[in-house]
Backbone as ProteinMPNN parsed JSONL, in Angstrom:
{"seq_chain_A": "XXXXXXXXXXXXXXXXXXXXXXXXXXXXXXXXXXXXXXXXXXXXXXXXXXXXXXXXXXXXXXXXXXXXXXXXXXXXXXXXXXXXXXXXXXXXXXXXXXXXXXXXXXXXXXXXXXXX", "coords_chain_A": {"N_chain_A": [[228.004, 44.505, 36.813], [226.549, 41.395, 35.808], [224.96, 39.084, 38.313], [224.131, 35.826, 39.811], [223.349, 34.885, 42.974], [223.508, 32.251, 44.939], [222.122, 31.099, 48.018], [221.341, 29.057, 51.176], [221.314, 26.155, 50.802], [222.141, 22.784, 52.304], [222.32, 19.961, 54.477], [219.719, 17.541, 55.325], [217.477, 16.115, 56.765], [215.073, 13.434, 55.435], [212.149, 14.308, 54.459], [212.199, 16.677, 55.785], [212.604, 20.385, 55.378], [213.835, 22.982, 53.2], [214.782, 26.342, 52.271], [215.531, 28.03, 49.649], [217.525, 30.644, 48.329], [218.401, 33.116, 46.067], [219.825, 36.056, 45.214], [219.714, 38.27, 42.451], [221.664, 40.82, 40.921], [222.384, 43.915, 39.46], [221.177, 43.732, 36.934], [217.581, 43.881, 36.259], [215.405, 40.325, 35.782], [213.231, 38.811, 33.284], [212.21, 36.214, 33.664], [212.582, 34.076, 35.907], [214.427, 31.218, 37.45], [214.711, 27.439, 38.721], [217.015, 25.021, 38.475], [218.321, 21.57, 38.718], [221.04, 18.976, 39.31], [221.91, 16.426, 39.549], [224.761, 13.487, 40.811], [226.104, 12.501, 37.761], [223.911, 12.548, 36.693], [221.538, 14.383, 34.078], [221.448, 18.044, 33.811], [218.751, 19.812, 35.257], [215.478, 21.452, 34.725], [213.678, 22.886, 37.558], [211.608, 24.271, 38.656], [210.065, 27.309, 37.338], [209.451, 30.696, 37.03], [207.776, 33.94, 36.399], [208.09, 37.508, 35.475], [205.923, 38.888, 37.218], [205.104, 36.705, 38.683], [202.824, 35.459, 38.071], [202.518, 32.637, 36.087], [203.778, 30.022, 36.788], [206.011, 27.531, 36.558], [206.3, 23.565, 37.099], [208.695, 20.869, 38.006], [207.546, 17.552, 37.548], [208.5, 15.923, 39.559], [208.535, 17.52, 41.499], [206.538, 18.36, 41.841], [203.624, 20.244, 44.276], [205.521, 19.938, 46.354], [207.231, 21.615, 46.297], [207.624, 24.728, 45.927], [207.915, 28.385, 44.354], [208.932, 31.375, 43.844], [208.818, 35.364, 44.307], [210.564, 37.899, 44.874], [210.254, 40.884, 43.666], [211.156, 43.819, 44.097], [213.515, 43.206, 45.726], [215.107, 41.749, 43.966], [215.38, 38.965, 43.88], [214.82, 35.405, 44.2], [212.924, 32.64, 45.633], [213.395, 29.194, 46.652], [211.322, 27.056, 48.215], [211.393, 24.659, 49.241], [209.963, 21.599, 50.6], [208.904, 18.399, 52.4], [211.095, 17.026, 51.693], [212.888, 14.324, 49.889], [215.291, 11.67, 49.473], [216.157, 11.389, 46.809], [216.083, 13.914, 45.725], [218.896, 14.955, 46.764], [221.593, 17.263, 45.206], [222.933, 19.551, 43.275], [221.649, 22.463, 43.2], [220.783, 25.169, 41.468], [220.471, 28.236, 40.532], [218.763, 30.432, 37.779], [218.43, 32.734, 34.905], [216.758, 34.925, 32.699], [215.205, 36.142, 29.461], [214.351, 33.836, 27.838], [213.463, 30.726, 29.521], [214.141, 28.406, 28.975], [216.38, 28.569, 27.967], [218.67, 29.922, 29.635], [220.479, 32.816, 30.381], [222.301, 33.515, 32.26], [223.537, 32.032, 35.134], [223.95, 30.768, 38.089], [225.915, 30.072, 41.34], [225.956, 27.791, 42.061], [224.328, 25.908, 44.512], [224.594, 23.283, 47.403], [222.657, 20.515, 47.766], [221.572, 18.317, 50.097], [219.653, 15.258, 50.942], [218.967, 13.24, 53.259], [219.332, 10.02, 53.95]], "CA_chain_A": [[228.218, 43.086, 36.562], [225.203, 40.888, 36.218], [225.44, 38.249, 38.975], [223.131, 35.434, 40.808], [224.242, 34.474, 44.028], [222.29, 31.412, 45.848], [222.152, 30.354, 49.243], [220.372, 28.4, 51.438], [221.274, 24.635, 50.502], [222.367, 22.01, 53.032], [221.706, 18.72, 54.905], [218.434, 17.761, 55.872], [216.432, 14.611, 56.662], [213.914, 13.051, 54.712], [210.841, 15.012, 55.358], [212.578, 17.696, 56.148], [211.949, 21.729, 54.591], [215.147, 24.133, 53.405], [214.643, 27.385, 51.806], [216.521, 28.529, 48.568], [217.267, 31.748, 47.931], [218.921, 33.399, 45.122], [219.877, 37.157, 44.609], [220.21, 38.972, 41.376], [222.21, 42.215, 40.589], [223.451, 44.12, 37.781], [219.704, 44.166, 36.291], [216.016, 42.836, 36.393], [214.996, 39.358, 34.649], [211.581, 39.0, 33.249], [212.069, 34.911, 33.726], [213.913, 33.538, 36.658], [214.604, 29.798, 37.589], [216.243, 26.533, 39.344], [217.788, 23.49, 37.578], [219.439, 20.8, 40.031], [222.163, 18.353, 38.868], [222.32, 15.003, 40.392], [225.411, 13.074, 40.041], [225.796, 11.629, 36.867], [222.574, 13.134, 35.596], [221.751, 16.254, 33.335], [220.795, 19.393, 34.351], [216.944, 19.714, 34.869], [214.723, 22.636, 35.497], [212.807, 21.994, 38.79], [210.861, 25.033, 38.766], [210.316, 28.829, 37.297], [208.511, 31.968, 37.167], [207.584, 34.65, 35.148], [208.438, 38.625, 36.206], [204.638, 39.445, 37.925], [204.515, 35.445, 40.003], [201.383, 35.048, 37.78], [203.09, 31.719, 35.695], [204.784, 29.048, 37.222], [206.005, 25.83, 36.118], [207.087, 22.772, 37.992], [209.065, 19.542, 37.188], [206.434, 16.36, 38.398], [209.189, 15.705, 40.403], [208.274, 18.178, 42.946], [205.105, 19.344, 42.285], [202.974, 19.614, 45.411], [206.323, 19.775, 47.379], [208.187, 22.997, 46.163], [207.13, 26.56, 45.702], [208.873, 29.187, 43.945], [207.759, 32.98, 44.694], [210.02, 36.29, 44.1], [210.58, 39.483, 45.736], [211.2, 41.819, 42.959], [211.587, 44.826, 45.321], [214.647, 43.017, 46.147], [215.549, 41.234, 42.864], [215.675, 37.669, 44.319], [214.127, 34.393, 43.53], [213.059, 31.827, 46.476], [212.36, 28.013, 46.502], [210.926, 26.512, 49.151], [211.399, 22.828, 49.841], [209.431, 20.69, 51.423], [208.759, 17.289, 52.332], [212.447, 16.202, 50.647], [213.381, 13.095, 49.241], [216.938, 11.594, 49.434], [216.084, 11.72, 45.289], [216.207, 15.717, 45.855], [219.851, 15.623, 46.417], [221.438, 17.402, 44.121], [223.44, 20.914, 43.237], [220.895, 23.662, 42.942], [221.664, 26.417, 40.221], [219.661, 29.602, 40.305], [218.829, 30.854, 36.201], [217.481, 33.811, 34.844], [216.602, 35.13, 31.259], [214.222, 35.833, 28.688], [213.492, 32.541, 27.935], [214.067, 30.221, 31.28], [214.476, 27.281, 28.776], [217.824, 29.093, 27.598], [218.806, 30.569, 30.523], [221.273, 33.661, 29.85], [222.91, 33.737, 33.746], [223.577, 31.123, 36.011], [224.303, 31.281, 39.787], [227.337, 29.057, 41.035], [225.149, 26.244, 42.305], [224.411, 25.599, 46.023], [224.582, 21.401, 47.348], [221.388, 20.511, 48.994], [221.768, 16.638, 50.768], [218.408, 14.85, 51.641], [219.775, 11.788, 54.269], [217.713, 8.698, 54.319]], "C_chain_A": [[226.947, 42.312, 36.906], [225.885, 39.473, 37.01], [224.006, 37.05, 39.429], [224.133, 34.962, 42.097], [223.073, 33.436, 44.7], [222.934, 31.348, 46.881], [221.337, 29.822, 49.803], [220.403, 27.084, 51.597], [222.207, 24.175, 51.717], [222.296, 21.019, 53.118], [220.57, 18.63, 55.462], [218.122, 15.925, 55.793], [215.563, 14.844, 55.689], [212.618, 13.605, 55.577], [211.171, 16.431, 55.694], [212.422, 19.332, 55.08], [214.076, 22.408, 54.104], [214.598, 25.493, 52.708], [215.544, 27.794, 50.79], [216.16, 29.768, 48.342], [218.532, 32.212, 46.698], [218.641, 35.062, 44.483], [220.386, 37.648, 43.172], [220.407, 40.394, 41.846], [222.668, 42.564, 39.138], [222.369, 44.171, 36.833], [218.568, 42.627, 36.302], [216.084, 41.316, 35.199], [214.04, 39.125, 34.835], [211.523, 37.163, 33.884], [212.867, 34.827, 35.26], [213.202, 31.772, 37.449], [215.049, 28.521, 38.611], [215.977, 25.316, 38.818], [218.319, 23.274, 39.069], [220.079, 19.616, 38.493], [222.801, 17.488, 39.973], [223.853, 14.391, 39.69], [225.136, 11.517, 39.415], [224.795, 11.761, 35.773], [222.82, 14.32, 34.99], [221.252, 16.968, 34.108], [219.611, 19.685, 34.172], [216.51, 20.904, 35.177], [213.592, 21.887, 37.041], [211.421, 22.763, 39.14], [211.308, 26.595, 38.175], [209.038, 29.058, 37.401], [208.97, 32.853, 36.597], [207.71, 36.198, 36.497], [207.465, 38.999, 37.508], [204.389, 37.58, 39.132], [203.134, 35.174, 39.003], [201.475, 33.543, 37.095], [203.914, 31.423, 36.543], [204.882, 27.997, 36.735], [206.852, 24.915, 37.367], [207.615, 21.505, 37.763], [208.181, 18.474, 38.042], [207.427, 15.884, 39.003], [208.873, 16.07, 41.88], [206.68, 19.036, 42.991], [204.122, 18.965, 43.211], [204.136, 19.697, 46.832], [207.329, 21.22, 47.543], [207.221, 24.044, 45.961], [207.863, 27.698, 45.037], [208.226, 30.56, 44.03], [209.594, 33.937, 44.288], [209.376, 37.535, 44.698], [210.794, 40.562, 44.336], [211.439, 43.061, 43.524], [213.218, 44.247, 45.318], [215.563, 42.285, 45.393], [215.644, 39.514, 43.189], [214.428, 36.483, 44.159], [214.184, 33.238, 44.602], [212.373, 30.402, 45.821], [212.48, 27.174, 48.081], [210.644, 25.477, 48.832], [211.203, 22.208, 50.685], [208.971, 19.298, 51.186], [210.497, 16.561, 51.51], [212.542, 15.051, 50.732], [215.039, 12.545, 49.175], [216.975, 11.555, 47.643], [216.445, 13.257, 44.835], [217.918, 16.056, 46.294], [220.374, 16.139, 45.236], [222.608, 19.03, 44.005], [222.176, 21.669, 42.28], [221.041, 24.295, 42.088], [220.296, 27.313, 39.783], [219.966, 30.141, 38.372], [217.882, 31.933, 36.103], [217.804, 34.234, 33.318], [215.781, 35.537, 30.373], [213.395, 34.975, 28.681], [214.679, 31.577, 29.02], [214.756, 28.811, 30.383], [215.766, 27.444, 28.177], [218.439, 30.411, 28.212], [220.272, 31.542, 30.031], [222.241, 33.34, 31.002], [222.801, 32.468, 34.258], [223.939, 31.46, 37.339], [225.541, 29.757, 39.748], [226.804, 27.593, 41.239], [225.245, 26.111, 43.701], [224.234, 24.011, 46.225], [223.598, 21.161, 48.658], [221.193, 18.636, 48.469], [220.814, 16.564, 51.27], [219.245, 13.537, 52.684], [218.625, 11.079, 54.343], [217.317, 8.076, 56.024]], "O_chain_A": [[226.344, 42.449, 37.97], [226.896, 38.884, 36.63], [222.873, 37.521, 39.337], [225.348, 34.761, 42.093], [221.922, 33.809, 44.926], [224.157, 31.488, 46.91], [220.257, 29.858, 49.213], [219.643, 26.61, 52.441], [222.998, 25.002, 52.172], [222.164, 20.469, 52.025], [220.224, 19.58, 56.163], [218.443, 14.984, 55.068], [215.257, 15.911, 55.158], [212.237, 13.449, 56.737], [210.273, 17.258, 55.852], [212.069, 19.136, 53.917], [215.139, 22.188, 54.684], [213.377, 25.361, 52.781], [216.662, 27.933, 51.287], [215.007, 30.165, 48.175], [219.53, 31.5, 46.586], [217.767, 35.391, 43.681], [221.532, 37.345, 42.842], [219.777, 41.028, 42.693], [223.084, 41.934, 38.166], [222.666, 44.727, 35.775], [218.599, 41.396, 36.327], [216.654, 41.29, 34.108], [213.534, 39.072, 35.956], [210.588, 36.969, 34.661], [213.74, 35.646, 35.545], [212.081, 31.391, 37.785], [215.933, 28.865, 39.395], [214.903, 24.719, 38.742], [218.596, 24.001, 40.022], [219.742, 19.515, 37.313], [223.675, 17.647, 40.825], [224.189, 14.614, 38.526], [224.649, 10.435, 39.742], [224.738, 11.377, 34.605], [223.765, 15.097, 35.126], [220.614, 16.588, 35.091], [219.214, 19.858, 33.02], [217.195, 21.525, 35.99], [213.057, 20.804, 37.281], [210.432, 22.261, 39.674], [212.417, 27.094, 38.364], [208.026, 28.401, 37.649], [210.138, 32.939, 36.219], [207.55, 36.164, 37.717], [207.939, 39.332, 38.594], [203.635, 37.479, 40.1], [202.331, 34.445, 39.586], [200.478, 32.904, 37.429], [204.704, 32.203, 37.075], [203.865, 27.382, 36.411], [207.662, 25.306, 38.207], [206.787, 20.828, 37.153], [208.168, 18.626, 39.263], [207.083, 14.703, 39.031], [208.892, 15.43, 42.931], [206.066, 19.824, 43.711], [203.668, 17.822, 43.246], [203.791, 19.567, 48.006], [207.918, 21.685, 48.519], [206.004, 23.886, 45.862], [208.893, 27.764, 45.708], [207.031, 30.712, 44.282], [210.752, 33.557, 44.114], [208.238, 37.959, 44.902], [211.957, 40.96, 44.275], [212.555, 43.332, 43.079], [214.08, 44.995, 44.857], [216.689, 42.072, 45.843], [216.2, 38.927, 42.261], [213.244, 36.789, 44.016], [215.288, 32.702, 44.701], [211.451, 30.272, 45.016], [213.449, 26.846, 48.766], [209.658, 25.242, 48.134], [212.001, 22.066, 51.613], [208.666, 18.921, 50.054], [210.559, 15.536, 50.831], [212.244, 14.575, 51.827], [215.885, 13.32, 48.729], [218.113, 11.747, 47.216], [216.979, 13.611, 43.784], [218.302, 17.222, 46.208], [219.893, 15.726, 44.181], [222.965, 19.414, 45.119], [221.883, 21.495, 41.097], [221.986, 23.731, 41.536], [219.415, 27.076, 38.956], [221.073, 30.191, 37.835], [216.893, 32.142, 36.807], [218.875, 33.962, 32.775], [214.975, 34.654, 30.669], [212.251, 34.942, 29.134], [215.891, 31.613, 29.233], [215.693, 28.186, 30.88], [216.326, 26.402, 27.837], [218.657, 31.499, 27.679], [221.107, 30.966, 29.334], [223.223, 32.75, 30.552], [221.911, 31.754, 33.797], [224.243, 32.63, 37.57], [225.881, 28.933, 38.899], [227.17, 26.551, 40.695], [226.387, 26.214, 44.148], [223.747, 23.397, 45.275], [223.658, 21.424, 49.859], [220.925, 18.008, 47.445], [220.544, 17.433, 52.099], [220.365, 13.183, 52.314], [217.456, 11.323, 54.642], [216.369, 7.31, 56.198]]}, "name": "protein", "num_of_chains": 1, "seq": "XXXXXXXXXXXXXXXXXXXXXXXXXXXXXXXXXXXXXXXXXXXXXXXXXXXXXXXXXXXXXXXXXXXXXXXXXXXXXXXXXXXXXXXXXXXXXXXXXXXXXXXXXXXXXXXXXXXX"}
């Protein structure tokens, strides 16, 4: 069964760091991703990466503030958040695929709260 599973998301102050993580099983993806989903808003990409870490993209939202990096040894896909914004709340959602801009998989979504 192909799966993602995230964790990681929380409460945090402004300024504050969290760590996202997000395992895959059930087989490799050359792409992998994370969209957030404010309420009320659409579903955005915030950041991916390509199988080797050599491509990355980032939404000007966070660039300069996030990181995205992968283990493939261990199939999993991290984002590191820093500096947050109470704008950065949001539900998380780990993606993975071919192409990242039509993500095949989804993860269930983790809820990561910035506090002003």
């Amino acid at each position: 069964q192909v799966q993602l599973v995230e964790s990681g998301g929380g409460l945090v102050q402004a300024g504050g760091s969290l760590r996202l993580s997000c395992a895959a099983s059930g087989r490799t993806f050359s792409s992998m991703g994370w969209f957030r989903q404010a309420p009320g808003k659409e579903r955005a990409m915030v950041a991916a990466i390509n199988y080797s870490g050599s491509s990355t993209y980032y939404a000007d939202s966070v660039k300069g503030r996030f990181t995205i990096s992968r283990d493939n040894a261990k199939n999993t896909v991290y984002l590191q958040m820093n500096s947050l914004k109470p704008e950065d709340t949001a539900v998380y959602y780990c993606a993975a695929g071919p192409n990242i801009d039509r993500p095949s998989t989804w993860g269930q979504g983790t809820q990561v709260t910035v506090s002003s």
